[in-house]
C-alpha positions in Angstrom: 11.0 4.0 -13.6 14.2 5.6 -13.6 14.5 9.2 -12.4 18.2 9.9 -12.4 18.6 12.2 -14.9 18.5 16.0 -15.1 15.0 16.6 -14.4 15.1 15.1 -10.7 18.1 14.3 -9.1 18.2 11.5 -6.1 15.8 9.3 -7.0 17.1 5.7 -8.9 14.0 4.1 -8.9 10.2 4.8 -9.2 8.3 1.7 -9.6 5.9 0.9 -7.3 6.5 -2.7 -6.6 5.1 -2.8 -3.3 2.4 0.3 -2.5 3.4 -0.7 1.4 7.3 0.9 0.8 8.8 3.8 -0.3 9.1 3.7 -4.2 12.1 5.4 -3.9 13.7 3.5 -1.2 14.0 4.1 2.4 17.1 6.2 2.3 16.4 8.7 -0.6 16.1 12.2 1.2 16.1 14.8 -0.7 15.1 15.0 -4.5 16.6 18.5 -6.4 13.8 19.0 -9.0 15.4 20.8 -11.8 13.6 22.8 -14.9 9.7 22.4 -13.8 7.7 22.5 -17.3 4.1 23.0 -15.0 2.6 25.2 -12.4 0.4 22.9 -10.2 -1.1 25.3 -7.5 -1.7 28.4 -10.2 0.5 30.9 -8.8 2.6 31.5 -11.8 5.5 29.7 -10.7 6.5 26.3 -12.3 6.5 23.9 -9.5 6.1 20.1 -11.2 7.6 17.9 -13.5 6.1 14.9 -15.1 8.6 12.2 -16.2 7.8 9.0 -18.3 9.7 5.8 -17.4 9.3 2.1 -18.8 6.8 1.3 -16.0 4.9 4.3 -16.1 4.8 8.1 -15.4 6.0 10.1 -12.0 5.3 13.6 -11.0 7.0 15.6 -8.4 6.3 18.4 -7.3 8.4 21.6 -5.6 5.5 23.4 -4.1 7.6 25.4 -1.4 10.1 27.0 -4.1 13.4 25.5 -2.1 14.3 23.2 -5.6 13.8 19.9 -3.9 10.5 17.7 -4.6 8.5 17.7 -1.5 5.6 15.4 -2.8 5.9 12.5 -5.2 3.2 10.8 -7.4 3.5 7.3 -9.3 1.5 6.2 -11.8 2.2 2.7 -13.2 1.1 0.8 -16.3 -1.2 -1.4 -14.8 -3.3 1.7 -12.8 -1.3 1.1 -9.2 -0.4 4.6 -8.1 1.1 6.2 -5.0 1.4 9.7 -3.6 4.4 10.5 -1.3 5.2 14.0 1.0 8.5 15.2 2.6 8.3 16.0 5.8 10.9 16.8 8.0 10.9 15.6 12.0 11.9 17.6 14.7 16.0 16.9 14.4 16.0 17.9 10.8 15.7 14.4 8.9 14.1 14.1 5.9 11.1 11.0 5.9 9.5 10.4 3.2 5.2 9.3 4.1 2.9 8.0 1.9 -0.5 9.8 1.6 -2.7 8.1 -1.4 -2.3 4.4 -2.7 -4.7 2.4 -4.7 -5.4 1.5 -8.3 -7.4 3.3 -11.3 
């Protein structure tokens, strides 16, 4: 599912080949979310975008207002899906955790 584009920029890759890895690869850091369309948490701010790619849909998610995507959710065609957080360790770097795996 390709994300490099103007809506999230970082991420070459989506698809959830493997629920057990990062869909986005090991070394992706940050993700600048550009032009959110939804509010997620109701506070009147757009925080999400939902992107469609040929093997299914993403939606990341800005929810401390810094531009960068700081949780990541796949949805693929076949009902695998996989929610991601950025956290960041003590020395500053970026790591990417899964939270949520399974299938529909």
């Amino acid at each position: 599912m390709i994300f490099q584009d103007d809506l999230l920029l970082g991420a070459p890759d989506l698809g959830v080949a493997d629920l057990g890895e990062h869909p986005m690869g090991a070394d992706v850091g940050e993700l600048e979310l550009r032009d959110p369309t939804v509010d997620l948490d109701g506070d009147g701010v757009l925080d999400s975008r939902t992107v469609t790619g040929s093997a299914g849909v993403a939606i990341a998610s800005d929810l401390d207002g810094d531009g960068f995507a700081d949780h990541v959710t796949t949805v693929e065609q076949d009902g695998a899906y996989a929610a991601w957080e950025a956290h960041r360790d003590p020395d500053g770097t970026l790591q990417w955790e899964r939270t949520d795996h399974g299938r529909l």
